[in-house]
C-alpha positions as CSV (number, residue, x, y, z in Angstrom):
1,X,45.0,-39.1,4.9
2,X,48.2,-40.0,3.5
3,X,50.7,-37.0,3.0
4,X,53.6,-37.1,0.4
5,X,57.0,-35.9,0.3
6,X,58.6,-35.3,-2.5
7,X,62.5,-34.8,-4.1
8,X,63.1,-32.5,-6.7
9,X,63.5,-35.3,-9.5
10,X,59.9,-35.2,-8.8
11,X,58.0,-32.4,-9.9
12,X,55.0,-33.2,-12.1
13,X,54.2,-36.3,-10.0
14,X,54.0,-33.6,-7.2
15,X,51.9,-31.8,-9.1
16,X,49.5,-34.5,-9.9
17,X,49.6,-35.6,-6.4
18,X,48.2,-32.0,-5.2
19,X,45.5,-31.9,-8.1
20,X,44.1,-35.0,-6.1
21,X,43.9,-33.1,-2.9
22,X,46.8,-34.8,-1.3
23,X,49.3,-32.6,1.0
24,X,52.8,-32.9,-0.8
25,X,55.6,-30.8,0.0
26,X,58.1,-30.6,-3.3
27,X,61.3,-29.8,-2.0
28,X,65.3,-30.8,-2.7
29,X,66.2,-33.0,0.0
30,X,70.0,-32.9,0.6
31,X,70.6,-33.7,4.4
32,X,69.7,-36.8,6.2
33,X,68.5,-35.1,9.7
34,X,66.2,-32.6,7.3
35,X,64.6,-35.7,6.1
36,X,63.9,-37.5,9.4
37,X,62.1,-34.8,10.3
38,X,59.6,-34.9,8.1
39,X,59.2,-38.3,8.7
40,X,58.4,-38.2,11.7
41,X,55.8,-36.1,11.0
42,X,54.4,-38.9,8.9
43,X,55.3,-38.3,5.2
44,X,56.0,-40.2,2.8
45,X,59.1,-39.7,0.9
46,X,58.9,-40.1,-3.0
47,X,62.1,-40.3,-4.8
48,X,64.1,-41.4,-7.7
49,X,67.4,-41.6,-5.6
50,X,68.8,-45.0,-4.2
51,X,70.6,-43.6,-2.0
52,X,68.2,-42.8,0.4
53,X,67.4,-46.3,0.8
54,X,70.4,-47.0,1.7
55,X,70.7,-44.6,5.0
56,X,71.0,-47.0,8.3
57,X,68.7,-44.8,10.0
58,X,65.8,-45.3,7.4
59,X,65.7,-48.1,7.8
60,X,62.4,-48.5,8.8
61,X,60.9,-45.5,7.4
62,X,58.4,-45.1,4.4
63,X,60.7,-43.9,1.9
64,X,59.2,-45.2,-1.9
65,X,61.5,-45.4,-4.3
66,X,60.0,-44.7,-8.2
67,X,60.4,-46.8,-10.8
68,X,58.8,-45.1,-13.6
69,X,60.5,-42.1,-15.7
70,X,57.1,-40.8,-17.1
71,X,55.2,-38.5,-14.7
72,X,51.9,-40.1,-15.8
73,X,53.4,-43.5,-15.1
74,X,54.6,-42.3,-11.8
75,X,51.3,-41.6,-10.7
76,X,50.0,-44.4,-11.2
77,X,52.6,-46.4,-9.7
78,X,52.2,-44.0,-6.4
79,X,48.6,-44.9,-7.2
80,X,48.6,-48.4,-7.0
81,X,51.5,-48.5,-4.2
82,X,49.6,-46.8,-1.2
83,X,46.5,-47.7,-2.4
84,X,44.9,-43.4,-3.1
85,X,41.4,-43.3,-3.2
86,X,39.9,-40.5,-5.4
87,X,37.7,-38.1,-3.7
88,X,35.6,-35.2,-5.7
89,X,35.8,-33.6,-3.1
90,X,39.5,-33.1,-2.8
91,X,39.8,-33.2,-6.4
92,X,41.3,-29.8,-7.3
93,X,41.4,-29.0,-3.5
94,X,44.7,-27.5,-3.4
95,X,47.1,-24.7,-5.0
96,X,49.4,-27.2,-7.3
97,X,52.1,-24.1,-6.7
98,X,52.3,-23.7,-2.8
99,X,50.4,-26.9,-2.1
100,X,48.1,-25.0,0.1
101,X,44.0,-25.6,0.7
102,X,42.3,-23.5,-1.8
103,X,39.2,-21.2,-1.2
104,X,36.2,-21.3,-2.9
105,X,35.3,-17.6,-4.1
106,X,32.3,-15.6,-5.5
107,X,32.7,-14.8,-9.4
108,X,32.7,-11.2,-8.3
109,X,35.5,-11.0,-6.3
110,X,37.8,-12.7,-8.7
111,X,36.1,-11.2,-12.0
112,X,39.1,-8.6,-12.8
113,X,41.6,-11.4,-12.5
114,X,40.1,-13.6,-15.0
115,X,40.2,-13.5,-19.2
116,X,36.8,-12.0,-20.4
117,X,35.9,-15.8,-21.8
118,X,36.5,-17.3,-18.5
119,X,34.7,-14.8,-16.3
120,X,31.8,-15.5,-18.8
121,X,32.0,-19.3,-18.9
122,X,33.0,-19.7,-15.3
123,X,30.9,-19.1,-12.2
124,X,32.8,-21.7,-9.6
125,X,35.8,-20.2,-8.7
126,X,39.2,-20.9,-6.2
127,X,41.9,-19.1,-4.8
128,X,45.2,-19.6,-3.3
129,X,45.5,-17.9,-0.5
130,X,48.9,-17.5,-0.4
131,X,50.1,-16.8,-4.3
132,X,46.7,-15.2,-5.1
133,X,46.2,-17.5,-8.2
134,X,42.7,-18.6,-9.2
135,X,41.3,-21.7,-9.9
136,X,37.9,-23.2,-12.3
137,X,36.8,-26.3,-13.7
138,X,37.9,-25.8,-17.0
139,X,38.7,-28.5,-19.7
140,X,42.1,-29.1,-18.2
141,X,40.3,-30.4,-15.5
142,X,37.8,-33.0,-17.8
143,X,41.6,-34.0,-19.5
144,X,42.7,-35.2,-16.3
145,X,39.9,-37.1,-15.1
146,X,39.6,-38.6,-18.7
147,X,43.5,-39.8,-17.6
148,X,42.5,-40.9,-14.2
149,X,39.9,-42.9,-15.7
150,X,42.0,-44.8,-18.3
151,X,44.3,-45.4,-15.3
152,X,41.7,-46.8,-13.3
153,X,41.7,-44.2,-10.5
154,X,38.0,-43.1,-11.4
């Protein structure tokens, strides 16, 4: 599975590219050697900055410059580019904050976190493990695969 890198003019599309269930680290890249090595651990670098493209040494390297300014748009260029698959199963996989796997949960062991309403709507919960924050299939999430739809991604 394809795994994204991502600079710092970036961060919506890094967002959207975790919703999906894709691995993408959001970070400000400012040294060269800092980049190469994620590289070589096969990502992908996103970015809005020519002059990365421009580095001898990356020559060869997947670095994807973005062309759209519109997050939305973005995606769907990334989309289209590397050719991202949609799977339901990774769908809202991943913390969109620390980009880490979520874990499913019982409604009672998240119950005290969650707004009366959604503790009474909800019974399919998520957590981060690392930042603690919880996750459900809420109308945010019909929203966005209404847009992934009228993208042509669903």
């Amino acid at each position: 599975m394809k795994k994204f890198l991502v600079d710092s003019m970036l961060g919506k599309l890094a967002k959207w590219l975790r919703l999906l269930g894709y691995d993408t680290i959001y970070t400000d890249i400012k040294e060269p050697n800092k980049l190469k090595a994620f590289l070589e651990k096969d990502y992908i670098f996103l970015t809005r900055q020519h002059k990365w493209i421009h580095y001898r040494i990356f020559k060869h390297q997947p670095i994807y410059l973005v062309n759209a300014n519109e997050p939305k748009a973005q995606l769907a260029e990334v989309i289209k580019r590397f050719k991202l698959e949609f799977s339901p199963r990774r769908f809202c996989s991943r913390c969109v904050i620390c980009n880490v796997p979520l874990i499913e949960k019982e409604k009672e062991e998240v119950e005290i976190y969650l707004p009366e309403y959604i503790s009474h709507t909800f019974s399919y919960f998520k957590v981060c493990p690392r930042c603690k924050r919880v996750y459900w299939a809420g109308s945010h999430q019909k929203r966005m695969q209404e847009f992934l739809k009228k993208i042509g991604f669903l």
